[in-house]
N, C-alpha and C positions, 0 to 999 in steps of 0.2 A: 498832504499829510506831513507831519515835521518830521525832520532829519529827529534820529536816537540818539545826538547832542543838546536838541532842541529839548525835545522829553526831557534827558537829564538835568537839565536847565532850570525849566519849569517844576521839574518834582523837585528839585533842590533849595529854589523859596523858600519854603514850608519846611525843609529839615536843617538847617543853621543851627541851632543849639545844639550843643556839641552833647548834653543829657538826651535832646530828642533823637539827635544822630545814634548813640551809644545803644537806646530803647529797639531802633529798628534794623542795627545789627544784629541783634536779637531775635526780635519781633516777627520779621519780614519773613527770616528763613524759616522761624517757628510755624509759620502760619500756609507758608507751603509745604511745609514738610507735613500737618496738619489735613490742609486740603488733599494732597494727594493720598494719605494714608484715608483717609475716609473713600475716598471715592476706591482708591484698591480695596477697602472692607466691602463695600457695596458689590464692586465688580472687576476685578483686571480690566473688563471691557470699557467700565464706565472713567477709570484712569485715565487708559488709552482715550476716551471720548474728551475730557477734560484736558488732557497735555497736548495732545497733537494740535490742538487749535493753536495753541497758548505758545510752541515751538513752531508753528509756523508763522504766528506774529512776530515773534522774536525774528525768526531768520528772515522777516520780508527789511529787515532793517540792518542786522547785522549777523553773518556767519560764524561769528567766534563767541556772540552771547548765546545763541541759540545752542551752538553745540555744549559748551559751558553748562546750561541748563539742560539738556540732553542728559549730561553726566549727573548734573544735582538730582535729577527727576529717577535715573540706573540707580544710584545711592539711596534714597529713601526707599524704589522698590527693595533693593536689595534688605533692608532695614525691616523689609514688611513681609517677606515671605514667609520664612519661618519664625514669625514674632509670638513668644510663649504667653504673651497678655492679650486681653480685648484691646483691641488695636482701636475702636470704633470709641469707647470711655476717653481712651486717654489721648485721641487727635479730639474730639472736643472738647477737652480740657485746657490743651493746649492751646487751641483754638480762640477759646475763651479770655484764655489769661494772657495769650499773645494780640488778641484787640483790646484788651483793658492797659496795657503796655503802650500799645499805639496810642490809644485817643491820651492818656497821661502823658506821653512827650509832647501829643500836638498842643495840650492844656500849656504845658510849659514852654513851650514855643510861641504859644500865643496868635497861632495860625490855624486856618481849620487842614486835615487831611487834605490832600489836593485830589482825591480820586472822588470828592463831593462835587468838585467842576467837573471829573471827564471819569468816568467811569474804569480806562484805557489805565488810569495810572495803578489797577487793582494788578494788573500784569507787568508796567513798567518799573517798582517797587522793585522786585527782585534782580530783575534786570540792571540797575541802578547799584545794588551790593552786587553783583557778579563785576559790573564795568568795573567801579573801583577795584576789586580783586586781581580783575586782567591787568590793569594799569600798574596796579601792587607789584604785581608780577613780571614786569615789561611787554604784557603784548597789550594790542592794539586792539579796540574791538571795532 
């Protein structure tokens, strides 16, 4: 399995243009914030079913994005407890409009998605804007 340098690598091809870069600073956290708030609509349990997988790929790679995302995954639930709107309308709206963002950078990049080669890249994406983050930040991931 590749090193989470290697990943980063590989996903980073396909986002060179600094429009498509811009779209999935965006994009990326849109569409987890998204994901997750659906699946909390659905069920706390079905959340919990969804993340713990997705934080234990994380952490079989690296300990500081995992918990990083631990925190982003606290902050959406937080976002979703007491949410005074239909939570379920507006993650797939967001949903929506944050994949019509994605494939429009990849148009302009003139690359396809790279998670059309490895499925893996639907979870290394965010991981990907956290590392830069950490690095922003001086730590290490």
């Amino acid at each position: 399995m590749p090193t989470l340098d290697e990943w980063f690598a590989r996903y980073g091809e396909s986002h060179r243009h600094p429009v498509n870069k811009a779209l999935h600073w965006v994009c990326v956290p849109a569409i987890t914030w998204s994901v997750v708030a659906l699946a909390w609509w659905l069920s706390p349990y079905a959340a919990l079913a969804l993340t713990a997988p997705a934080l234990a790929f994380y952490a079989y790679f690296s300990l500081p994005i995992a918990l990083a995302m631990l925190i982003v995954v606290a902050l959406i639930v937080a976002s979703l407890v007491h949410a005074p709107i239909n939570v379920a309308a507006l993650a797939i709206a967001v949903f929506v409009v944050a994949w019509i963002g994605q494939f429009a950078g990849h148009r302009i990049e003139g690359r396809k998605p790279a998670f059309l080669d490895d499925v893996k890249f639907l979870l290394i994406g965010p991981a990907w804007v956290l590392g830069f983050l950490l690095r922003r930040i001086g730590l290490r991931y």
